[in-house]
C-alpha positions in Angstrom: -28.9 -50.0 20.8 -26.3 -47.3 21.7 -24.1 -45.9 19.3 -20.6 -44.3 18.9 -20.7 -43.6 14.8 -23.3 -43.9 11.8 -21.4 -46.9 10.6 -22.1 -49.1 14.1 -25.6 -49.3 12.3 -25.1 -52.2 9.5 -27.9 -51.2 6.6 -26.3 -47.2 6.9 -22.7 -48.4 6.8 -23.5 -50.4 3.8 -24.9 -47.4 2.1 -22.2 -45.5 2.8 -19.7 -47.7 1.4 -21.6 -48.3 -1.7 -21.2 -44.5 -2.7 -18.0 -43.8 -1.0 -19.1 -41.8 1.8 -17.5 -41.2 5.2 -19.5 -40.5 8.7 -19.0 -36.4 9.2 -21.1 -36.2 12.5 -23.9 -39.0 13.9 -26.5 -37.8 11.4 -24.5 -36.4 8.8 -22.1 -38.2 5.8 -20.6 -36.9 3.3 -19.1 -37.9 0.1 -15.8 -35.7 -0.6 -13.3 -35.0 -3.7 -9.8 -34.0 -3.0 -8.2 -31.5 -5.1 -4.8 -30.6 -3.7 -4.8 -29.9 -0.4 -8.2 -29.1 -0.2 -11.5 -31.1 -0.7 -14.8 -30.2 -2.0 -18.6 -31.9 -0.4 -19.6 -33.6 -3.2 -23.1 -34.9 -1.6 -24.0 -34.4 1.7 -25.9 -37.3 3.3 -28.5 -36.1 6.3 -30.6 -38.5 8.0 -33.8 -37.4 9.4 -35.7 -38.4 12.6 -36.9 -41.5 11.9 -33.9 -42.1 9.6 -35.1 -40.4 6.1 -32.1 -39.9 4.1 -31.5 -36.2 1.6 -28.8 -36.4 -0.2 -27.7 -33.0 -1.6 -27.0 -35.0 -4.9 -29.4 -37.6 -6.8 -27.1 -39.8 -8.1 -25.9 -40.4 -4.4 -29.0 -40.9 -2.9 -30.4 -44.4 -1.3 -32.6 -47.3 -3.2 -36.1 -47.8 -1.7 -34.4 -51.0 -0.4 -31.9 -49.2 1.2 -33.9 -46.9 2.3 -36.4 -49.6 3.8 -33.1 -51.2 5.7 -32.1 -47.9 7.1 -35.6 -46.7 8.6 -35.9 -50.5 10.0 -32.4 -50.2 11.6 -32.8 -46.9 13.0 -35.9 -47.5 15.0 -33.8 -49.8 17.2 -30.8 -46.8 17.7 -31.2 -44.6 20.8 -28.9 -41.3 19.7 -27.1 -39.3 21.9 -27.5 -35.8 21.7 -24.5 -32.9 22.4 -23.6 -31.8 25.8 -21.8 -28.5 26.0 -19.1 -28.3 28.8 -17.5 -25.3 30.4 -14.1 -27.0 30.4 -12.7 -29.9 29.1 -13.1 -33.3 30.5 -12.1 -36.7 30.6 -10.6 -36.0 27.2 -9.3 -38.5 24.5 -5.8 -39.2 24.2 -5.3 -37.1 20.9 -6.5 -34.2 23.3 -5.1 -34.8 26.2 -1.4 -35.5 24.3 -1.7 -32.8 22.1 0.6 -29.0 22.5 -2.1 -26.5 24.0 -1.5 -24.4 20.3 -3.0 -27.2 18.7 -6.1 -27.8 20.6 -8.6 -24.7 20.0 -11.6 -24.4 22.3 -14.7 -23.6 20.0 -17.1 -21.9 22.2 -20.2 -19.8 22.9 -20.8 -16.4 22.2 -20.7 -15.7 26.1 -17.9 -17.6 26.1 -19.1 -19.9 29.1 -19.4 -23.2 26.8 -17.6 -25.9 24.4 -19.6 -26.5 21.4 -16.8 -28.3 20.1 -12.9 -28.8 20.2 -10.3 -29.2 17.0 -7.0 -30.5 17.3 -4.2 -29.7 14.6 -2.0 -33.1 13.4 1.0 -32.3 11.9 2.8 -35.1 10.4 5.7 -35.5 7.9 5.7 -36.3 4.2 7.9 -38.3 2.4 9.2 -35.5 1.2 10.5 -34.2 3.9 7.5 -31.5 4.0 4.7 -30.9 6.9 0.9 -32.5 6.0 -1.7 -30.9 8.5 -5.3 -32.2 9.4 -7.7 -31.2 11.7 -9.8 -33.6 13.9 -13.1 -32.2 15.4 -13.9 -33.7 19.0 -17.6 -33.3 20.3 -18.6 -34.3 23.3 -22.0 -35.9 24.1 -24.9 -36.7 26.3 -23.5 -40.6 26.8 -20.1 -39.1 28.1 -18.5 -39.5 25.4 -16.1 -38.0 23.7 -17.0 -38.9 19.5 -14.1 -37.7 16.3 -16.9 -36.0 14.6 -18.3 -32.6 14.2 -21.7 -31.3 15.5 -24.7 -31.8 13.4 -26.0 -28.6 11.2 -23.9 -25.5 10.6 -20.1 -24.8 11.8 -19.4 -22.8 14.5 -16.9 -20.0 14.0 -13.7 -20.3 16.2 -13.5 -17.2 18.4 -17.1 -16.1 18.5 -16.8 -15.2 22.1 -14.8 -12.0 21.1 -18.5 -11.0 19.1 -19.3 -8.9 22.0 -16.5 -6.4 22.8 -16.7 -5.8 19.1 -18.1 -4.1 15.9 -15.8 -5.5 13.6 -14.2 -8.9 12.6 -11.2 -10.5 10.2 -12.7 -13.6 8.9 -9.6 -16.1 8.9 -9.7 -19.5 6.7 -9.4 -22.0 10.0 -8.8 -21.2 14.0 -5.4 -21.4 13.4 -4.5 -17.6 11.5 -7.4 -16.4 14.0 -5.9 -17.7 17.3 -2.9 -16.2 16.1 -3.8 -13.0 15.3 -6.0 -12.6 18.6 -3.1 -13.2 20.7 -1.5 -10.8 18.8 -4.1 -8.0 18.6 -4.8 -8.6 22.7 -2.2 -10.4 24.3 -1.0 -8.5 27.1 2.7 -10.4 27.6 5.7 -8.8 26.9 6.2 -11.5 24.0 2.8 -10.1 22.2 3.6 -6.9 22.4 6.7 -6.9 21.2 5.1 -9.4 18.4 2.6 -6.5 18.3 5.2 -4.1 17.9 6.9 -5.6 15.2 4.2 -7.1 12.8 3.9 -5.2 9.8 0.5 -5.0 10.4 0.3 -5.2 13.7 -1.8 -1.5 14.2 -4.4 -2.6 11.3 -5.2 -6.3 13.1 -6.0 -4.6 16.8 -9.5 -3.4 18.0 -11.1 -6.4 16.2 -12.3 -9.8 16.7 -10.8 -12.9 14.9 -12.7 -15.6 13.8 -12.1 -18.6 11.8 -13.9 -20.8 9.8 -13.3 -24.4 9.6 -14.6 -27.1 6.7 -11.9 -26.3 4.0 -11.6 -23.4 1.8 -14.0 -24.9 -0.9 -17.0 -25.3 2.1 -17.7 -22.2 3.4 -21.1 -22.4 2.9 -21.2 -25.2 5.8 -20.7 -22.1 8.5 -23.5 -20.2 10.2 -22.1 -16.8 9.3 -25.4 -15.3 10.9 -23.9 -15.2 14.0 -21.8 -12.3 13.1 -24.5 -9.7 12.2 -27.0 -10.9 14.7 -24.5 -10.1 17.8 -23.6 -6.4 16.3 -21.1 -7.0 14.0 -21.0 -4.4 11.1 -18.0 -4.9 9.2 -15.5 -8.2 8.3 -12.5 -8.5 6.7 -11.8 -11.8 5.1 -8.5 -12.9 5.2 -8.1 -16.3 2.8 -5.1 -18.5 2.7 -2.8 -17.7 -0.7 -3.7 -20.1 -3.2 -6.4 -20.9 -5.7 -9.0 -22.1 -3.3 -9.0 -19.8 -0.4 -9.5 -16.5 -2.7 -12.2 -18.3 -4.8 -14.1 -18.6 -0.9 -14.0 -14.8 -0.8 -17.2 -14.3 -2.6 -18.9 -17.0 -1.1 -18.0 -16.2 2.3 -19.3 -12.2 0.6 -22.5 -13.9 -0.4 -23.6 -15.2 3.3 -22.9 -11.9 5.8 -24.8 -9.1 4.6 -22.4 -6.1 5.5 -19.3 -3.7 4.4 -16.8 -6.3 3.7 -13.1 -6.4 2.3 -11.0 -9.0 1.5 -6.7 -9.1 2.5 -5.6 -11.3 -0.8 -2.1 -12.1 -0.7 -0.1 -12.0 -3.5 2.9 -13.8 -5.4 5.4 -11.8 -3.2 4.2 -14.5 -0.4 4.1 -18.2 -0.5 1.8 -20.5 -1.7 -0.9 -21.1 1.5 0.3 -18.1 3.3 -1.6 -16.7 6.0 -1.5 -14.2 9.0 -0.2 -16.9 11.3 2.8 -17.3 9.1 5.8 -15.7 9.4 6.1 -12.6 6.5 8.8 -13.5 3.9 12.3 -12.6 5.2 12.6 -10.2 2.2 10.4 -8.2 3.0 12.4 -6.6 5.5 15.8 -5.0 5.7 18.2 -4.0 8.6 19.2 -0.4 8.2 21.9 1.3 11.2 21.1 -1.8 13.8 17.2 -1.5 13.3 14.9 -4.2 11.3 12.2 -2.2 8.6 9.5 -3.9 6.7 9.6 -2.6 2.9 6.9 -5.3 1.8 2.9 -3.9 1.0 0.6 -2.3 3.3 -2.6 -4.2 4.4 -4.4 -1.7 2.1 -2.1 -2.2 -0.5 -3.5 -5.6 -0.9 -6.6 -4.8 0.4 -10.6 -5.0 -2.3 -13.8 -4.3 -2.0 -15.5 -7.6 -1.4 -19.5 -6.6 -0.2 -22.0 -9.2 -1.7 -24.1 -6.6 -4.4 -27.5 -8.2 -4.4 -30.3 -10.7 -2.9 -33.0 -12.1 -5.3 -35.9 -11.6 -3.8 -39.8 -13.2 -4.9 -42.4 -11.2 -7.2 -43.7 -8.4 -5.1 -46.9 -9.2 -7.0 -46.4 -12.8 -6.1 -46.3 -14.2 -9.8 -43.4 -14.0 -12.5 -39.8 -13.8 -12.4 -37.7 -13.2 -8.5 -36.5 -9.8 -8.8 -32.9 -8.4 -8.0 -32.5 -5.7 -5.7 -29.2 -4.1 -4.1 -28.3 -5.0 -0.6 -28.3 -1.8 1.8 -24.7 -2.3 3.1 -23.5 -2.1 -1.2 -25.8 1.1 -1.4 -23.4 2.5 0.9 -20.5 1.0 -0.4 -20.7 2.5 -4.0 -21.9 5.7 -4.6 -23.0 7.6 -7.9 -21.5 10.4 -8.6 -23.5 12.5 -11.2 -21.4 15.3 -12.3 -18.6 13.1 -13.2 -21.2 10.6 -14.4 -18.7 7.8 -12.5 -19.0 5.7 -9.2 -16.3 6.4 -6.6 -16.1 3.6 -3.5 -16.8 4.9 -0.3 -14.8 3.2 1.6 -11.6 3.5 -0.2 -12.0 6.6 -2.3 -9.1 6.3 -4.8 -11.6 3.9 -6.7 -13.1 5.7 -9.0 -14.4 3.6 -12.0 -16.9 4.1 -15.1 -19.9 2.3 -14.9 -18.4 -0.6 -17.9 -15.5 -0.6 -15.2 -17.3 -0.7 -12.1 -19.8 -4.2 -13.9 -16.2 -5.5 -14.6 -15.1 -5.6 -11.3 -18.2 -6.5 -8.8 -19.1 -9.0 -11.6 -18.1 -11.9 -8.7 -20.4 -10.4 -6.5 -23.0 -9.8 -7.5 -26.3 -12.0 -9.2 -26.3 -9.8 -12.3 -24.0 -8.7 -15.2 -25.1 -5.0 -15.1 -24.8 -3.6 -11.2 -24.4 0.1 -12.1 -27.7 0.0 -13.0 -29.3 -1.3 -9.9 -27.1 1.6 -8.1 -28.3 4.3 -10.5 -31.9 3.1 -10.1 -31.7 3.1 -6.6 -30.6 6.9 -7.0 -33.8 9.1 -5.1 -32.6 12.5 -6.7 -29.3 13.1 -4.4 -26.2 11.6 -5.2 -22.3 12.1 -3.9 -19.7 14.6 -4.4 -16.3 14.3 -4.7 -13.2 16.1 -3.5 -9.8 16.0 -3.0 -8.4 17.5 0.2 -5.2 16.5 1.8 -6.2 19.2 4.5 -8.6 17.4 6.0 -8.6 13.8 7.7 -11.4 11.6 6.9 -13.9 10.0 4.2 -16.3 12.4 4.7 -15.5 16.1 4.9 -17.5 19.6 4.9 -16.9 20.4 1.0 -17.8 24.2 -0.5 -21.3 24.0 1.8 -22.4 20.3 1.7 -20.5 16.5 2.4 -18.1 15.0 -0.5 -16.3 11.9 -0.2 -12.5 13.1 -0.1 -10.9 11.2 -2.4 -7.1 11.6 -0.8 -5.8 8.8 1.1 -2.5 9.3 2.2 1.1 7.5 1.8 1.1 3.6 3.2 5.3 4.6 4.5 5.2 5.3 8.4 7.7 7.5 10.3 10.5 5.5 11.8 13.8 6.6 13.3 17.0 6.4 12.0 20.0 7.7 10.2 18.8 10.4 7.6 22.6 11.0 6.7 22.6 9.3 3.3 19.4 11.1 2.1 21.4 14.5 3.3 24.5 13.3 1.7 22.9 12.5 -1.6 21.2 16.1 -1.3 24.7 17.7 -0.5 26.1 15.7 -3.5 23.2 16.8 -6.2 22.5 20.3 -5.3 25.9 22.2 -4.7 25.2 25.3 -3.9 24.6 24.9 0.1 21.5 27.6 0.4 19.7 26.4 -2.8 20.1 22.6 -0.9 18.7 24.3 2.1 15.2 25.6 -0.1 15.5 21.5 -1.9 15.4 20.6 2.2 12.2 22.9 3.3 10.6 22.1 -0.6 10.6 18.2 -0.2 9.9 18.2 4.1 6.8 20.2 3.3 5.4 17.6 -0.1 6.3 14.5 2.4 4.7 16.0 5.7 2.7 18.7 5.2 -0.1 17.6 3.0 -2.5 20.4 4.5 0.1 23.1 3.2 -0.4 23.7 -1.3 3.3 25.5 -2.0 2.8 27.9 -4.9 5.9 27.2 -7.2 7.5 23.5 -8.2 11.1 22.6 -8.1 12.8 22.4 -11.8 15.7 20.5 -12.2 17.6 20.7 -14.9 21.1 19.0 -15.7 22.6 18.2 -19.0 24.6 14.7 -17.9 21.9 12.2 -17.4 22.1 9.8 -14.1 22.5 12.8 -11.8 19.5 11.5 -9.7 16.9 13.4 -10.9 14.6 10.5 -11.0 16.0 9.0 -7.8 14.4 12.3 -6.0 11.6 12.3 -7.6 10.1 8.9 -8.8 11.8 6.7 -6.3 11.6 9.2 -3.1 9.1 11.9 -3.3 6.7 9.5 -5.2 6.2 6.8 -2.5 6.4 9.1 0.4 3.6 11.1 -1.4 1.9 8.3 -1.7 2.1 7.1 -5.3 -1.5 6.8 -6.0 -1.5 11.0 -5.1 1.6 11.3 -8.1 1.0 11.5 -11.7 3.9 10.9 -14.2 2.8 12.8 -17.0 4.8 13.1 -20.2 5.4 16.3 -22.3 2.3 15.7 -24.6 0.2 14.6 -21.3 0.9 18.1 -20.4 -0.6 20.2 -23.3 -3.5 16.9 -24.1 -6.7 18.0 -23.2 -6.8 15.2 -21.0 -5.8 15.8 -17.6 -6.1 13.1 -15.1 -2.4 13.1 -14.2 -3.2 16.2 -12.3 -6.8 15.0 -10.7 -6.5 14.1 -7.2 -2.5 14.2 -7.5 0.0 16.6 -4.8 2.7 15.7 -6.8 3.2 15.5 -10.5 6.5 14.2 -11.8 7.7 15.1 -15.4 10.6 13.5 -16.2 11.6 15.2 -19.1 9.7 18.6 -19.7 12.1 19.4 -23.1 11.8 18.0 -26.6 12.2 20.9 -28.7 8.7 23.1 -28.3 8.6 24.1 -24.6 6.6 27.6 -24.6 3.3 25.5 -24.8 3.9 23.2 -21.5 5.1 26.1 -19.9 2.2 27.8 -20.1 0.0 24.7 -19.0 2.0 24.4 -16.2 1.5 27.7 -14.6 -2.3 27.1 -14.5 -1.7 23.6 -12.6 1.0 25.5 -10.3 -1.3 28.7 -9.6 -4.5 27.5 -10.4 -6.9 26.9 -7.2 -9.4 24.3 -9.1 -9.3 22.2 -11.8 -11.2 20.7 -14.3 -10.8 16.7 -14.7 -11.1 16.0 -18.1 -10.5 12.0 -18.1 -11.4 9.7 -20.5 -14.9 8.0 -20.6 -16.1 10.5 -17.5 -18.1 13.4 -17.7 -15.9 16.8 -16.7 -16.0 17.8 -13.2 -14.4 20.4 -10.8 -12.3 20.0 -8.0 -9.7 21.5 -6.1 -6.1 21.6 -6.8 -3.2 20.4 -4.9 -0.7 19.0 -7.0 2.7 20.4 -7.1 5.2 20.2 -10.0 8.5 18.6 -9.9 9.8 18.8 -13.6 13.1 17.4 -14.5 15.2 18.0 -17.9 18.5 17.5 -19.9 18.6 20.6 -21.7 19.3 24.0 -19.8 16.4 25.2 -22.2 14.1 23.0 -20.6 11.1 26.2 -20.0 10.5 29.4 -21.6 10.8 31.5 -18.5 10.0 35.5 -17.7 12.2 37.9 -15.2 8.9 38.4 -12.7 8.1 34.2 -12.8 7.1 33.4 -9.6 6.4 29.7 -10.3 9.6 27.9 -10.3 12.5 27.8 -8.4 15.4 26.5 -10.2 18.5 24.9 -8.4 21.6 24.6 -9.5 22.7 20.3 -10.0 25.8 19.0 -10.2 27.1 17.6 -13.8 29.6 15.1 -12.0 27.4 12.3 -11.6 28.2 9.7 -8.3 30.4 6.3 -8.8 27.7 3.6 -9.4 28.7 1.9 -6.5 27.8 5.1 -4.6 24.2 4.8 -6.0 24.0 1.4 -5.7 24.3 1.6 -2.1 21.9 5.0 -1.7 19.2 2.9 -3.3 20.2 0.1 -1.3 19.4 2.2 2.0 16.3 3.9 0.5 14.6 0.1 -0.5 16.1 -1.0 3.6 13.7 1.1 5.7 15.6 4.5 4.1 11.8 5.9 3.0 10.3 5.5 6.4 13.8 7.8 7.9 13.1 10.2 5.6 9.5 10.2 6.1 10.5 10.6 10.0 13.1 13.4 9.1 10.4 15.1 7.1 7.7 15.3 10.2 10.2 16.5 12.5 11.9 19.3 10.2 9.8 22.1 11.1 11.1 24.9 8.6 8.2 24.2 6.0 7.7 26.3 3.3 4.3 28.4 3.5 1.6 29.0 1.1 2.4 32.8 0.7 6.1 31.8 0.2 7.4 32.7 -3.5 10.3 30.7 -5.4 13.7 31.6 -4.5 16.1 33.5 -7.3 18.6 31.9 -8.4 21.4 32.5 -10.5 20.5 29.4 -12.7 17.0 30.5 -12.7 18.5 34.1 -14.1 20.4 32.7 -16.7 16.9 30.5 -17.8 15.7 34.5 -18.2 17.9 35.7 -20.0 18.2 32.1 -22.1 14.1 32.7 -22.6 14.4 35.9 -24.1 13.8 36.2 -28.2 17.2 38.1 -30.2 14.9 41.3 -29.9 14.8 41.3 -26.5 18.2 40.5 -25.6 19.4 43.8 -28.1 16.7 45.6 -26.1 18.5 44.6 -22.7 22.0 44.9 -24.2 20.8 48.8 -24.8 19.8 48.7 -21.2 22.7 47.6 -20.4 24.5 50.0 -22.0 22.1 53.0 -20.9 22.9 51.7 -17.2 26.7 52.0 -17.3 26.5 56.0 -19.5 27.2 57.4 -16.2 25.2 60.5 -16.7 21.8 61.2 -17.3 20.3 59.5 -20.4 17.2 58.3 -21.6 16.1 56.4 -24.9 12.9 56.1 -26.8 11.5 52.8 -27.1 10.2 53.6 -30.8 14.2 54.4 -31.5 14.6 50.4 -29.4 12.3 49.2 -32.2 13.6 50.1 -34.7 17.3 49.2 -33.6 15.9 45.9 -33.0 14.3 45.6 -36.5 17.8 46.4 -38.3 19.8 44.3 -36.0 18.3 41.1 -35.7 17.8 38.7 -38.9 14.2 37.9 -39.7 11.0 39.5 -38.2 10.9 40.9 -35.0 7.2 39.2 -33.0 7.9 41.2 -29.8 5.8 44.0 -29.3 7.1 47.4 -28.3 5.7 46.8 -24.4 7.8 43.4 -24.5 10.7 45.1 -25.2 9.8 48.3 -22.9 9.6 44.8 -20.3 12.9 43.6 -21.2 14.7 46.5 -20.4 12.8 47.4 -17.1 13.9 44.1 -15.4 17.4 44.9 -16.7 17.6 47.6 -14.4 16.5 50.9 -16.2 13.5 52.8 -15.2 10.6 53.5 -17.8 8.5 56.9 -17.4 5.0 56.3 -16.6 3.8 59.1 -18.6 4.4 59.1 -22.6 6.3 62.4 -23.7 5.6 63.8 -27.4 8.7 64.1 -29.5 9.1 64.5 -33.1 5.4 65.3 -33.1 4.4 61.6 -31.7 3.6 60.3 -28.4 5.6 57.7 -27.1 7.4 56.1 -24.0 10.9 56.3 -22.5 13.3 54.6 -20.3 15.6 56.3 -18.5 19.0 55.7 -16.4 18.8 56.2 -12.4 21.2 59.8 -12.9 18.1 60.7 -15.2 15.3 59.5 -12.9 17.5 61.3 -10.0 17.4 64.5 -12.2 13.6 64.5 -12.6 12.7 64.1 -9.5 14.3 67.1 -8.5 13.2 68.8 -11.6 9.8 71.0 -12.0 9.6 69.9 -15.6 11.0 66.3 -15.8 9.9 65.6 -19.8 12.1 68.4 -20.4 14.7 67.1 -18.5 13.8 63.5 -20.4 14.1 65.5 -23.7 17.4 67.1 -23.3 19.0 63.8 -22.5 17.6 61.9 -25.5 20.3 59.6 -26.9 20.3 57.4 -29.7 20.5 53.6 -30.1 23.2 54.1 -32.5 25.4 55.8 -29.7 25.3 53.6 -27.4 26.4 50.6 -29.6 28.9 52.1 -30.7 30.1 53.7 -27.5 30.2 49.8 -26.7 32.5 49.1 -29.9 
């Protein structure tokens, strides 16, 4: 007897009834459970050769008279067997009448045969939404065309790409994969420009797409070996967006032993989303006539999915299996002793503890505590780490051996456009048109020059809040840096001991630098502005060293935002406007910044040229000069006021700084803490010149300053301390030749 389906044979479609079970191929059945739009195999049915039935669950499984029935009935069956085609033929109606999209070819690796053909139904609910099935066709040695899949594993869809490539996005069914192949190779005008504009149109190209079909909740049904046997060596699964397909990511992990990653969409898309879906509308922006994409990066959504571990019998052949680490997660996790830490390979900014690190590969892996099969498979070497923005690449010559650089840089892409409003709104904030002009060359070089470390930070201080200090800094520089290479640290993160806001940061953004004691983050600032290394102190890690590239932009609403000397070299210090823009005026800058304005900017910022060099020091200014003089103690402001005054004598003059001191000490009300060198300091930068050699008067040693007539006098002079000693005036005088 010739058959077209399991239940043509009576005593099996009995069986099947009897346990609710529905034919999945001629010797397979399967008893399923729906649970939304997806189902689960709750027992699979297999008969055997001579009609032997396992049932994958107990309770489903045959009676010995059933089972008697069966074997009798199936000695009388003559089975068919597959036939692979090289095109289709003779097809059903359903194939034959359905749109070519719908009707994907499963085929050999070669590419030369059909192992079997799905066909996508799409059919209306009442309502008013779109239900979709998928209807496997296999064709077989009787000529026959049978609605059922092949017997054993699932093919992949697309597995005739295998061979052009090394790497492969695993999609949850052919659909999302067809797509994104024609995308990645299609050579028509109409893919190209698709190409062109897909957000991730450059990440999805030079790989293969394959699907897997069976439902999200049956992965385990496909023969994933396929992949690593033909030279694949890393995937990328991409599961629909909803419960079910991300809960297949670690299954789908478990069954292909290499690097992998999984895409996981989040609640910014819709519920089932995938690649073959158009991305949410907004999640782009028209901006001067041209269409941007502000929504996240593929590596913005992008985790570490590689399976951890394999169980593996007793080497000694008795007692309990053993775990051991797979090869391709030895190389995706590394140990990095001297910060006593594990840093990801692959994507470098992941840099956990080891409680961390169990946390997170806990759905991966057969055991609760990972780290320790990574640190037991350490043979006496284990990784650096580095942070270089200089140098492209995960692996990079560090100080005489390899380290895994740990900067990856900003997701935002050049694009061209109108940079006006970003030049307006720099025009508007900083009026003075050359300081503007240093803002310009200070911000190109963070945004596109990561290989160049500036050595002084832009302060910007205004006293009326909403200038746009934060617009600059947090909602600008920050994402065109790349925010996970900004820290945002707060006044007490600055002088903490803790300083992970500056590890592996170019840009550090303190929004308020002022609350009343600034010497102290003043002075732990300069080492993070001049410094060449530092030390990462970070909670639960062990210290480590690396080097430093993080620039400083602080920001504050009091003009005594830093403690500041004449010679600083660290800051420059533009002058802001205190008439804020209309709200409507910054409405619509922030508007054009969150339309595409980031990726003009980043475009404007590549193409400026005028960069600011490493050797370059901060600009004067005159806001930076009042800061000075704002910095200095009462002492040293009488000290330059006698400077001053010692300036504008018009004749030769000079004044001993002992006779400064003590002025100083009767002038100013309370205890004078500068030292006599301070104030010798002070005066110096106010424009008098101090005698290198100490001249002894009154039977003391001691120093003096003296006017430029004076220091004109002595040079021409063959004894220039007597010359200083003749022109000796007092502090007295010269306050009261000021009165």
């Amino acid at each position: 007897m010739k058959i077209s389906s399991l239940t043509d044979i009576d005593a099996v479609r009995e069986y099947l009834n009897r346990i609710g079970a529905e034919p999945r191929s001629l010797k397979t059945a399967v008893v399923r459970e729906t649970r939304g739009n997806y189902w689960d195999d709750v027992a699979v049915i297999r008969f055997g050769k001579d009609g032997e039935i396992s049932s994958s669950s107990l309770n489903h499984s045959p009676t010995e008279l059933e089972q008697s029935a069966i074997s009798a009935a199936w000695a009388k069956v003559e089975f068919p067997h597959i036939k692979r085609l090289h095109r289709i033929i003779n097809p059903p109606d359903m194939i034959k009448n359905a749109e070519r999209k719908h009707i994907f070819e499963f085929r050999t690796v070669d590419g030369k045969e059909i192992l079997m053909v799905q066909i996508r139904i799409e059919q209306k609910d009442p309502d008013g939404g779109t239900k979709k099935n998928y209807v496997p066709w296999t064709y077989w040695s009787d000529n026959q065309w049978r609605m059922c899949e092949p017997d054993g594993e699932l093919p992949l869809w697309g597995l005739e790409q295998l061979q052009e490539h090394k790497t492969v996005f695993i999609h949850e069914g052919a659909k999302a994969a067809a797509y994104c192949r024609w995308l990645a190779e299609g050579k028509t005008r109409e893919a190209e420009e698709a190409r062109a504009a897909h957000p991730w149109g450059e990440e999805l190209t030079c790989a293969a797409h394959v699907g897997w079909i069976g439902g999200a909740m049956n992965p385990n049904r496909t023969d994933w070996r396929v992949l690593a046997k033909n030279g694949i060596d890393r995937a990328y699964i991409v599961a629909d967006n909803d419960e079910a397909g991300k809960d297949a990511i670690s299954s789908v992990a478990k069954s292909i032993k290499m690097p992998t990653f999984s895409i996981e969409f989040n609640s910014r898309f819709p519920t089932s989303f995938d690649l073959a879906d158009p991305f949410p509308k907004e999640m782009f922006r028209e901006n001067g006539g041209a269409r941007f994409y502000i929504g996240p990066s593929m590596r913005d959504l992008l985790n570490p999915a590689t399976w951890a571990t394999d169980i593996l019998p007793n080497p000694s052949g008795q007692g309990r299996p053993v775990t051991v680490l797979r090869d391709s997660f030895k190389h995706m996790w590394a140990y990095v002793e001297e910060a006593d830490a594990y840093v990801c390979t692959e994507m470098p900014d992941m840099m956990r503890s080891e409680a961390v690190l169990n946390k997170i590969v806990a759905g991966f892996s057969h055991v609760n505590d990972t780290a320790r099969l990574i640190t037991k498979a350490y043979k006496g070497r284990s990784v650096r780490v580095c942070y270089r923005p200089d140098q492209k690449g995960l692996l990079v010559d560090y100080r005489g051996s390899n380290a895994i650089n740990m900067h990856v840089p900003s997701k935002v892409r050049g694009q061209d456009g109108n940079v006006k409003p970003f030049i307006d709104f720099l025009s508007y904030m900083f009026i003075n048109e050359d300081e503007r002009k240093q803002v310009e060359r200070w911000c190109a070089t963070v945004i596109a020059r990561p290989e160049i470390r500036m050595s002084y930070g832009l302060l910007l201080v205004s006293e009326r809040q909403g200038i746009g200090k934060t617009t600059l800094g947090a909602h600008i520089l920050a994402p065109l840096v790349g925010d996970h290479n900004v820290g945002f640290p707060s006044e007490n993160d600055i002088t903490s001991s803790f300083n992970d806001w500056v590890a592996h940061k170019r840009l550090a953004i303190v929004n308020e630098i002022y609350s009343g004691a600034s010497w102290k983050a003043y002075h732990a600032l300069k080492s993070v502005i001049t410094d060449h290394d530092v030390t990462v102190n970070q909670k639960y890690m062990r210290q480590y060293t690396v080097d430093n590239w993080c620039h400083v932009l602080a920001c504050s609403n009091s003009m005594r935002a830093l403690k500041m000397e004449n010679d600083d070299r660290r800051w420059f210090y533009p002058e802001i406007t205190e008439v804020p823009w209309s709200r409507e005026r910054f409405t619509q800058f922030r508007q054009w910044i969150q339309s595409g304005g980031l990726a003009i900017i980043k475009r404007w910022a590549e193409n400026y040229g005028d960069y600011v060099s490493p050797a370059d020091r901060a600009p004067m200014t005159e806001r930076k000069r009042e800061l000075i003089e704002g910095s200095r103690s009462e002492a040293q402001l009488e000290a330059a006021a006698l400077a001053e005054q010692l300036k504008d004598m018009g004749r030769p003059a000079a004044l001993l700084i002992k006779d400064v001191v003590g002025w100083a000490r009767n002038t100013v009300q309370g205890r004078v803490f500068d030292s006599d060198y301070e104030l010798r300091r002070v005066m110096i930068e106010t424009g008098v010149f101090s005698w290198p050699k100490r001249l002894k008067v009154n039977g003391r040693f001691q120093y003096a300053v003296v006017n430029d007539e004076l220091r004109d006098l002595c040079q021409r002079s063959e004894d220039p301390l007597k010359e200083i000693r003749e022109h000796i005036v007092k502090s007295t005088d010269l306050m009261e030749s000021e009165l």
